[in-house]
N, C-alpha and C positions, 0 to 999 in steps of 0.2 A: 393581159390584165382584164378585168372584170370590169361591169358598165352595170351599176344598180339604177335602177327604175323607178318611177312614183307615179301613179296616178293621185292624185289630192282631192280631197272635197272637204266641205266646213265640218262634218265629224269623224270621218274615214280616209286612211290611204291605203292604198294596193302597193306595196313592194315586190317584184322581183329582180331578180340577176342572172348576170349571162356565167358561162364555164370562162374559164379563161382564154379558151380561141372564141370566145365572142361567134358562138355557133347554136349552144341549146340557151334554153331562155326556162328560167326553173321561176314557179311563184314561190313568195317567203311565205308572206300573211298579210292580212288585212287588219290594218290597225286602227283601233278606235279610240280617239281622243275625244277631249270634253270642246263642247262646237268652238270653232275660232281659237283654240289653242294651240298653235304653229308651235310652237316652243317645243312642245309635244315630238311630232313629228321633225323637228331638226334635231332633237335627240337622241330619236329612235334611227336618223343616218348616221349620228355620229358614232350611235354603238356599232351599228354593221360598219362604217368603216375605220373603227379604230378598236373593237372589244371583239366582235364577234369571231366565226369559226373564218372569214373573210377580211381577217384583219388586215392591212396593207396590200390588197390584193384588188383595189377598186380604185380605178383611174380617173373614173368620168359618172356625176348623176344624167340620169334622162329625165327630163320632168313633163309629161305630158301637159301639151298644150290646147287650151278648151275654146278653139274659136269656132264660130258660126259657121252654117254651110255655107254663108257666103265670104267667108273668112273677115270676116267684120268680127269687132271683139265685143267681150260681155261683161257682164259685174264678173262673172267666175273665171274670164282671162283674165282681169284686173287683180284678181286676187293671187291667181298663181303668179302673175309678174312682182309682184310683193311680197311673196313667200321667195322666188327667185331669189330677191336680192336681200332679204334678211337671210337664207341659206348663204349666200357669195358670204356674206360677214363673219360666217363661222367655220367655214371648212375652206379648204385652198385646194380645190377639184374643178376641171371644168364642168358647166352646167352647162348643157343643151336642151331647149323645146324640142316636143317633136309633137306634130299635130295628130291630137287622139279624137280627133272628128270619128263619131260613130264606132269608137274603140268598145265602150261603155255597152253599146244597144249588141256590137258583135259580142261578146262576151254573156250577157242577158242570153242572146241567141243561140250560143253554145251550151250552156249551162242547161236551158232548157230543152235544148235537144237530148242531154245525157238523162233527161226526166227529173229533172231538181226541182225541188215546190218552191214557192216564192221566196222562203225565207231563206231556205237553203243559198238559192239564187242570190240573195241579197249578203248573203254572209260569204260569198265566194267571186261575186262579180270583178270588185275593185283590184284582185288579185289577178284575177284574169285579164281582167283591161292593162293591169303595169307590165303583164307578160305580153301582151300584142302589140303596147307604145312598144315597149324594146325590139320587139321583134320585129314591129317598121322599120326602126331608128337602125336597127344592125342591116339589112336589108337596102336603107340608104346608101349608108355608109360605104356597103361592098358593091354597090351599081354605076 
């Protein structure tokens, strides 16, 4: 089974997903909603897990977790723990954090190693970062 992904922020999330051996880590899109409209983005999992080409094929969300380097929490952990649990209300999947400490700046990183101008970078980061949350998270999982 498949493991979809999320990176969150107040106007954008990063989507991706694993193959079904929970081995390659593919990005979807980065979606853009209107700021602080969760509703949004609990829609757009319900389509990848009940409409899309991934229908019934997705077992478990990953939702990146945005704590501190000293792992002390922030307004933007707080927010995804309440996206969490408004998510748990809607879908009957497990939900796992996985800490995306510096997921965001590696992907920045990446992005502009392959020569991507800012905007570029900005329009492909979030996607990048849900593929490196999962790609922790599967990684865990198998150590």
């Amino acid at each position: 089974m498949r493991k979809l992904s999320l990176d969150l922020g107040s106007k954008t999330c990063g989507f991706a997903i694993s193959d079904i051996n929970n081995i390659i880590v593919t990005g979807l899109e980065n979606f853009r909603f209107e700021e602080w409209h969760f509703k949004e983005v609990i829609n757009k999992v319900k389509f990848y897990i009940n409409e899309s080409i991934y229908k019934n094929e997705i077992d478990a969300i990953i939702l990146g977790y945005p704590l501190r380097m000293d792992f002390s929490k922030s307004e933007r952990t707080k927010m995804v723990e309440k996206f969490k649990s408004r998510l748990e209300k809607e879908i009957n999947l497990p939900i796992y954090f996985q800490d995306e400490r510096e997921s965001t700046i590696f992907a920045e990183n990446i992005l502009y190693n392959f020569g991507l101008n800012g905007k570029k970078r900005k329009e492909k980061k979030d996607v990048l970062a849900a593929q490196l949350i999962l790609e922790d998270f599967l990684k865990l999982k198998k150590g």
